[in-house]
MIGU-909535 format. One record per atom (N, C-alpha, C): residue in three letters; x, y, z. Coordinates in steps of 0.02 Angstrom, whole numbers, plus 50000, padded with zeros to 5 digits. Layout:
# residues N
ALAXYZ...
This chain:
# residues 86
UNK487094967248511UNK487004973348549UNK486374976748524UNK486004980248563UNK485474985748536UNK485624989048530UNK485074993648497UNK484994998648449UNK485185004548510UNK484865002248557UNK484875009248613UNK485665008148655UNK485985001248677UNK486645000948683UNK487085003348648UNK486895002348568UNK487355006648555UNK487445011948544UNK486915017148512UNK486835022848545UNK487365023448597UNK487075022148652UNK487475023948713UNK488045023848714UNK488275017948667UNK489085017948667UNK489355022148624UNK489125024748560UNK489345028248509UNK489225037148550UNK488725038248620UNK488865044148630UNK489375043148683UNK489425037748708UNK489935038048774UNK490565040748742UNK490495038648656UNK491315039248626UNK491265045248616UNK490925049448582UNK490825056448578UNK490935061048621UNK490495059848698UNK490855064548743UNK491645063148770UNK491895057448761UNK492515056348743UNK493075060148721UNK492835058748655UNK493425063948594UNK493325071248632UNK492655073548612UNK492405082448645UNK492785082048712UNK492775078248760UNK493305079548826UNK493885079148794UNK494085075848768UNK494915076148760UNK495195083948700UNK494885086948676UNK494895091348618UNK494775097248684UNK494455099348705UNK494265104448768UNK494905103948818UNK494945096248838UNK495495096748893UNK496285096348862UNK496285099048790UNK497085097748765UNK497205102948745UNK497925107448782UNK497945113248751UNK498265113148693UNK497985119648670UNK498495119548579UNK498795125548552UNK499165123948502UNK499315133648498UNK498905135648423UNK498685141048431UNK498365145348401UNK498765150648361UNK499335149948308UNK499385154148294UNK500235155648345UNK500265161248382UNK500785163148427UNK500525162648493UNK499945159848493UNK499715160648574UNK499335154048577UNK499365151648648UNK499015143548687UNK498525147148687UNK497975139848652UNK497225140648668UNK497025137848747UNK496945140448765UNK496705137848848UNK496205133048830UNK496445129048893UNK495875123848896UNK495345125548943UNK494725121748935UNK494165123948975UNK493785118249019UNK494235117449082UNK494195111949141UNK493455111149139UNK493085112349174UNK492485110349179UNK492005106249125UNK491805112749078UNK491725107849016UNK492025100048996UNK492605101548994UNK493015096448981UNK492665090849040UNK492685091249089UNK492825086949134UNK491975084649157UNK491515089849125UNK490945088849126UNK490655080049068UNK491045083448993UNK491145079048953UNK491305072848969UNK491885073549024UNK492145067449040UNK491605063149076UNK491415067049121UNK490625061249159UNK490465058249120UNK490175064049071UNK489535059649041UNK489715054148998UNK490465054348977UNK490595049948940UNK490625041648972UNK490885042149040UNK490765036449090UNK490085035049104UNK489945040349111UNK488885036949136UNK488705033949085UNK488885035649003UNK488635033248934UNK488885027048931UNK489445027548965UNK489885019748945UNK489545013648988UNK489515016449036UNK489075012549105UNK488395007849076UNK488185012949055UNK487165011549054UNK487255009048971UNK487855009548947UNK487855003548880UNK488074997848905UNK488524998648949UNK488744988748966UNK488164987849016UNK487824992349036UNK487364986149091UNK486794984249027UNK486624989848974UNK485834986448923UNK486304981148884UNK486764981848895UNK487144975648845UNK486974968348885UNK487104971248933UNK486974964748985UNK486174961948970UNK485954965448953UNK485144965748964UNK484784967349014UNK484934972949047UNK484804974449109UNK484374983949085UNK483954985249134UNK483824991549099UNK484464997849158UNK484605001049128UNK485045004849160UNK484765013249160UNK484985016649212UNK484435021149236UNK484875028249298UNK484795035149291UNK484805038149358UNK485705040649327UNK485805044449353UNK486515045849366UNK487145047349390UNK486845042849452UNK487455040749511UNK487925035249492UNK488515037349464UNK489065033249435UNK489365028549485UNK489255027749549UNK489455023049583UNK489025017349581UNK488135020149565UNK487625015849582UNK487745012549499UNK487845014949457UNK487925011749375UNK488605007249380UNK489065008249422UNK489675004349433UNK489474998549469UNK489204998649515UNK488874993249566UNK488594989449513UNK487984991049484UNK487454988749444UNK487824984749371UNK488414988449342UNK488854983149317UNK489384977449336UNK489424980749379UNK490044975249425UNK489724968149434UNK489004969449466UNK488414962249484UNK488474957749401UNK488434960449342UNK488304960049296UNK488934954849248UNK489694957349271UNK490184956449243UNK490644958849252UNK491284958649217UNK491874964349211UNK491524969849187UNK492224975949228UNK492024982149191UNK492534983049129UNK492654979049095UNK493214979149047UNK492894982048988UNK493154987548967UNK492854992048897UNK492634984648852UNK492244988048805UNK491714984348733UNK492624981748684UNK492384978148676UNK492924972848628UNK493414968348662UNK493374970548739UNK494034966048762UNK493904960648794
């Protein structure tokens, strides 16, 4: 894998965790910390676009733009979309 794949994959995992920590409520004490949808769910993109444009440079392909259907297409030609290790 490259240097810049993985990158990509080590932030795809990052906005990851940060979505799941934002989108999980918790208690604080005597009171729920609200969760904060957007953010959260903002996180969540980017964590798929990151995941995307690492399996297509894995492929060896240059990956680019951030239309997640066009990065889905562009991996699909490529291979499975089956997450890194499986």
């Amino acid at each position: 894998m490259t240097a810049t794949a993985r990158s990509a994959q080590q932030s795809s995992a990052a906005f990851f965790a940060a979505s799941d920590r934002i989108l999980t409520e918790r208690r604080c004490g005597d009171e729920i910390q609200a969760i904060m949808f957007v953010p959260g769910v903002v996180c969540a993109a980017f964590s798929v676009e990151l995941g995307f444009k690492a399996m297509i440079m894995q492929a060896g392909a240059k990956a680019g733009g951030h239309n997640l259907l066009t990065l889905m297409r562009q991996r699909d030609r490529r291979g499975s979309l089956l997450p890194f290790g499986h």
